[in-house]
C-alpha positions in Angstrom: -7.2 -22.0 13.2 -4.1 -22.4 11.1 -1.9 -25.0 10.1 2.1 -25.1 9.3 3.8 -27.6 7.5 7.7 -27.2 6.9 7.5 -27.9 3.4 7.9 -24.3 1.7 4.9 -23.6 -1.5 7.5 -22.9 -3.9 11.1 -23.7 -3.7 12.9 -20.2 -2.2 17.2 -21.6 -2.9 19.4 -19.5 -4.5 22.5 -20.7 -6.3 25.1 -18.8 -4.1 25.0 -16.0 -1.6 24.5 -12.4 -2.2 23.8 -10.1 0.9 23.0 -7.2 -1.3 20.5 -8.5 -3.3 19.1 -9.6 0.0 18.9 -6.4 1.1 17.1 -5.3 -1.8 14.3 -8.7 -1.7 13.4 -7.0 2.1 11.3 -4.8 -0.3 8.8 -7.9 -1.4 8.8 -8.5 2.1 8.3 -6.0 4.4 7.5 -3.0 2.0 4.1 -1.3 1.4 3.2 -3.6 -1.3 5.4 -6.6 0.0 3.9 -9.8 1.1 3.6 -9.0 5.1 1.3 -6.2 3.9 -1.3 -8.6 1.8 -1.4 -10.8 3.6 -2.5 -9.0 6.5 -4.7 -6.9 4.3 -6.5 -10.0 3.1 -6.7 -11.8 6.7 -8.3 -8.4 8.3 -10.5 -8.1 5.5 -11.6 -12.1 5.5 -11.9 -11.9 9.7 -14.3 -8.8 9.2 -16.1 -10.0 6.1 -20.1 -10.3 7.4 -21.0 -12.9 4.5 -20.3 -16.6 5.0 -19.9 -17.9 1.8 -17.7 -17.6 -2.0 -16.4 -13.8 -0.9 -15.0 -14.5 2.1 -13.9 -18.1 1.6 -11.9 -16.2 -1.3 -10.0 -14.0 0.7 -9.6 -16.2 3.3 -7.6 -18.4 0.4 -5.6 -16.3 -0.7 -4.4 -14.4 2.7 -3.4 -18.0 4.0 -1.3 -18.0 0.4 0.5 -14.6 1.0 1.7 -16.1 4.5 3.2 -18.8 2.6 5.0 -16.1 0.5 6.1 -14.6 4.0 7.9 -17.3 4.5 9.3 -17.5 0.6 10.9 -15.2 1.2 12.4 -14.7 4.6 13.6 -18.0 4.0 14.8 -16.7 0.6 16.3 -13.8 2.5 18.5 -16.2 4.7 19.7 -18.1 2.4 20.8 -15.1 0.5 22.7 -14.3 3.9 24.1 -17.6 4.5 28.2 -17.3 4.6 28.4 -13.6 4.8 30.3 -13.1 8.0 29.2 -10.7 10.9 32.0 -9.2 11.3 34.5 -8.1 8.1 37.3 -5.5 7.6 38.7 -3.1 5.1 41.7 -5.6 4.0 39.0 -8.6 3.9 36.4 -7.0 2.1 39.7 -6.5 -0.7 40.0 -10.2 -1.2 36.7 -12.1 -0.7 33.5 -10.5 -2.8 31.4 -11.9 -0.6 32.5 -9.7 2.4 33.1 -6.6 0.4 29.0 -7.1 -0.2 28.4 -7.2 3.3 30.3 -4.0 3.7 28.6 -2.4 0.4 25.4 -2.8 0.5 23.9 -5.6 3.5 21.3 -4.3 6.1 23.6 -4.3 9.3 20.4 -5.0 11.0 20.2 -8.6 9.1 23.8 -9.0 11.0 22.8 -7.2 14.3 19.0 -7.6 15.2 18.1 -10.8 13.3 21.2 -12.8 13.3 21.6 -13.2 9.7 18.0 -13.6 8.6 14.9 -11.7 7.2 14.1 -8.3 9.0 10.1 -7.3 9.0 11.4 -4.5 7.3 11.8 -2.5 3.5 14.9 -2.5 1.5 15.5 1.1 3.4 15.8 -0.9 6.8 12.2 1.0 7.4 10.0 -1.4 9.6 6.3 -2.5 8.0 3.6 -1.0 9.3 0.3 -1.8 9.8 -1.3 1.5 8.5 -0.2 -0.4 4.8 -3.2 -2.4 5.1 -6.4 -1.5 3.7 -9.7 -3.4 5.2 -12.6 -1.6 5.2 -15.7 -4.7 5.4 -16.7 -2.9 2.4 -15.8 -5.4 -0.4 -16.0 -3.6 -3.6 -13.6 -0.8 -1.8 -11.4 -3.6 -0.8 -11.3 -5.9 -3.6 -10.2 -2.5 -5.6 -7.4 -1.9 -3.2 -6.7 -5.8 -3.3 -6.0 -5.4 -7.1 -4.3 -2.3 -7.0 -1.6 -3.5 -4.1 -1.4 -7.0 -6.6 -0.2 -4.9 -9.4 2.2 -2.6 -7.6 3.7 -5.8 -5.9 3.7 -7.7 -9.4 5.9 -4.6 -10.9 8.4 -4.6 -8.2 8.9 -8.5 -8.5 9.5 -7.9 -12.1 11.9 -5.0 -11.5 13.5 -7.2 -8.5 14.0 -10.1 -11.4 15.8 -7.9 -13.3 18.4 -7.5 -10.6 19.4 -10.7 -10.2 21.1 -13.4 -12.6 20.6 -15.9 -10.0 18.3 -18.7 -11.4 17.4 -20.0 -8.2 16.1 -16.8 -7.0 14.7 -15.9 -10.5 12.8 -19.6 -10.1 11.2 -18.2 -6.8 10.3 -15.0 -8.2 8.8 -16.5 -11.9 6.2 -18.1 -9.1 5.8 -15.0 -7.4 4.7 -13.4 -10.5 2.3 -16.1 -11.8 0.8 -16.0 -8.4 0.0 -12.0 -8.7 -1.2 -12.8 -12.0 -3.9 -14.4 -10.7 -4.7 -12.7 -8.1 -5.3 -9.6 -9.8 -7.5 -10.9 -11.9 -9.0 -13.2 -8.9 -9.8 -9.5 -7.1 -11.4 -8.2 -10.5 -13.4 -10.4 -11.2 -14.5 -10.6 -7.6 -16.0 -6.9 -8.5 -17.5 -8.0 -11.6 -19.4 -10.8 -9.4 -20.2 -8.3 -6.4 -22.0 -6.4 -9.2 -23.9 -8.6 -11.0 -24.9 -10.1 -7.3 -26.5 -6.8 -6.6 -24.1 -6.1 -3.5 -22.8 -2.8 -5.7 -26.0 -0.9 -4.1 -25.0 -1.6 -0.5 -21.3 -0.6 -0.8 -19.3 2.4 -1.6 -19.4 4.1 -4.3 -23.2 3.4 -5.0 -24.1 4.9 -1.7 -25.3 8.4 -0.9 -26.4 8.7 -4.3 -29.2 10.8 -3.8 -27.1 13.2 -1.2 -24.5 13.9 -3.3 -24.1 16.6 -5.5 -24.6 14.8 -8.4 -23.8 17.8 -11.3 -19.8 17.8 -10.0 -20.1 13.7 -10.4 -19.8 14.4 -14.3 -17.3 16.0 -15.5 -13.5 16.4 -15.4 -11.8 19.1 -14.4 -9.5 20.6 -16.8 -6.5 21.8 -14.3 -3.3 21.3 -15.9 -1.6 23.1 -18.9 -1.6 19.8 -20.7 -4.0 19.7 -23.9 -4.6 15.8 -24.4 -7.2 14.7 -21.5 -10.2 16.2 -23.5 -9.2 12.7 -25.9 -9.6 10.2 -23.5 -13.0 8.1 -23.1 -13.6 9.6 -19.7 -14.8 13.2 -21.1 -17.5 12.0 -23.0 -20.5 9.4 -22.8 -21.3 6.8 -20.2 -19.4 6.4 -16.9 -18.4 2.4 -16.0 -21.1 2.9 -12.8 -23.8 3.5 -15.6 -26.1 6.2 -13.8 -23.5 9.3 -14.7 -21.9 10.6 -17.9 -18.8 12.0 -18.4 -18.5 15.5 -19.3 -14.8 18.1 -19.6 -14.6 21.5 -18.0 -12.1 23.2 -19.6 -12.0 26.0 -17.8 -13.2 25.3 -14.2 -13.8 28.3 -11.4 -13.1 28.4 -7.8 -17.1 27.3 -5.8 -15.3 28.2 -2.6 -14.9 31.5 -1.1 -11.6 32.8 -0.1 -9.5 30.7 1.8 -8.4 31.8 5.0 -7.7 30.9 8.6 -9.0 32.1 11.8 -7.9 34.6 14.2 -5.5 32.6 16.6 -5.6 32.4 19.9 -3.5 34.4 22.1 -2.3 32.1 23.7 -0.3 29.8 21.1 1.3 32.9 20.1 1.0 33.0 16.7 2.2 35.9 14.4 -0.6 38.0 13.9 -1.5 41.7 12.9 -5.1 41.7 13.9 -6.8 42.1 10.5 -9.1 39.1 11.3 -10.5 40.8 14.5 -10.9 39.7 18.1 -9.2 36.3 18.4 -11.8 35.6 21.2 -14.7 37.1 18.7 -16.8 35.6 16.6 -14.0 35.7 14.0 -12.4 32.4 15.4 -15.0 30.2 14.6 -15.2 29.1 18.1 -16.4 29.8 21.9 -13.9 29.7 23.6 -10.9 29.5 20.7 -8.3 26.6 20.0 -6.1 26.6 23.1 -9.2 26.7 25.4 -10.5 23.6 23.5 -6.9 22.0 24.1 -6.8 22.4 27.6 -10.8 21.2 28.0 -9.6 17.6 26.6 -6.7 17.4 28.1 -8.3 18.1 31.8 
């Protein structure tokens, strides 16, 4: 069950208009890293979370924050939008700013679609998406994604604060980035905690320990024509899951064999010359080849 109150959690009123900077603000709300996306992250992840108790009442916390943020900044977003006009031409755009920034740089869709207001969209105009969010009901992945998508939203707030002298949007925004603060370091130590709970051993990465190939868990591949990796901490001594040690290949060889495609089937009509045999041979890999496999689903 949730709750709304009308009262926003931070103040979201900027000192005068400027569609273009709203425009730009659509980023922290409907980009990959915006709000929409953590807080849907963090709601999927608390609804799927099989642990009553600290973990999930934690996520469930801050999720019903981020919505809060949602509305931040749409609200934000409209305000930014309030008195620039619908409808503007060449010779007006001339003599009032304000309608020359509607022209130069406003989503038309904040006119068209949502009457002057927020668009669940990026600062492109792209719409959010829910393949942004990450919930896997395995914490440890999550709470690592959780941190990650707190630190790429905390660097565009800071780089959005930079484009704007307003103070009233700058106020909304200092929030904003107290707020991620903490919740990156909220979502780390969460890890820590996962780990010394002993949960590590039931999620990813501890699992499959024993099936994996553990000799390629050591060391790091040296691929590029850069000359400085061998320095880091990661080529020598323990690793941070303490079972594995690091280790540097400098000069790593292929483990595969050569890498090549099947015969294709006749019928998709694919260039061939025939040097990989009888497309309906053992060659392709298959019984009865690709197309036959096609037309088996689809009937």
């Amino acid at each position: 069950m949730f709750r709304h109150t009308s009262r926003l959690q931070f103040e979201s009123r900027p000192a005068k208009p400027d569609p273009v900077y709203a425009h730009k603000l659509q980023e922290l709300l409907g980009g990959a890293y915006g709000e929409m996306t953590v807080a849907m992250q963090y709601l999927f992840q608390g609804w799927n979370c099989r642990m009553p108790g600290k973990y999930k009442d934690l996520i469930m916390d801050v999720a019903t924050e981020e919505m809060g943020h949602v509305e931040m900044i749409a609200t934000m977003v409209a305000r930014l939008l309030e008195g620039a006009p619908a409808m503007a031409t060449t010779k007006a755009a001339a003599a009032d700013p304000v309608v020359g920034a509607v022209l130069g740089g406003m989503d038309p869709q904040q006119a068209i679609v949502a009457g002057g207001g927020a668009l669940l969209a990026d600062s492109n105009g792209y719409p959010w998406n829910g393949r942004y969010i990450v919930a896997s009901g395995n914490l440890l992945a999550d709470f690592r994604a959780n941190a990650a998508a707190e630190a790429q939203g905390r660097v565009q707030t800071a780089r959005l604060y930079n484009m704007s002298d307003d103070p009233g949007v700058r106020d909304m925004l200092k929030f904003n980035l107290a707020r991620d603060t903490l919740h990156q370091n909220l979502w780390l130590k969460a890890i820590e905690e996962l780990q010394a709970d002993g949960l590590e051993t039931t999620v990813a990465p501890n699992a499959l320990f024993d099936e994996e190939y553990a000799e390629h868990a050591t060391s790091v591949w040296h691929l590029s024509d850069g000359t400085a990796g061998q320095d880091g901490g990661w080529a020598s001594g323990m690793q941070p899951d303490r079972r594995h040690e690091f280790g540097y290949l400098p000069d790593p060889e292929p483990l595969g064999d050569v890498g090549s495609v099947p015969a294709p089937d006749p019928k998709l009509y694919a260039t061939y010359d025939g040097s990989r045999g009888d497309p309906s041979g053992p060659a392709m890999g298959t019984e009865t080849g690709l197309a036959g496999k096609i037309k088996d689903v689809l009937s």
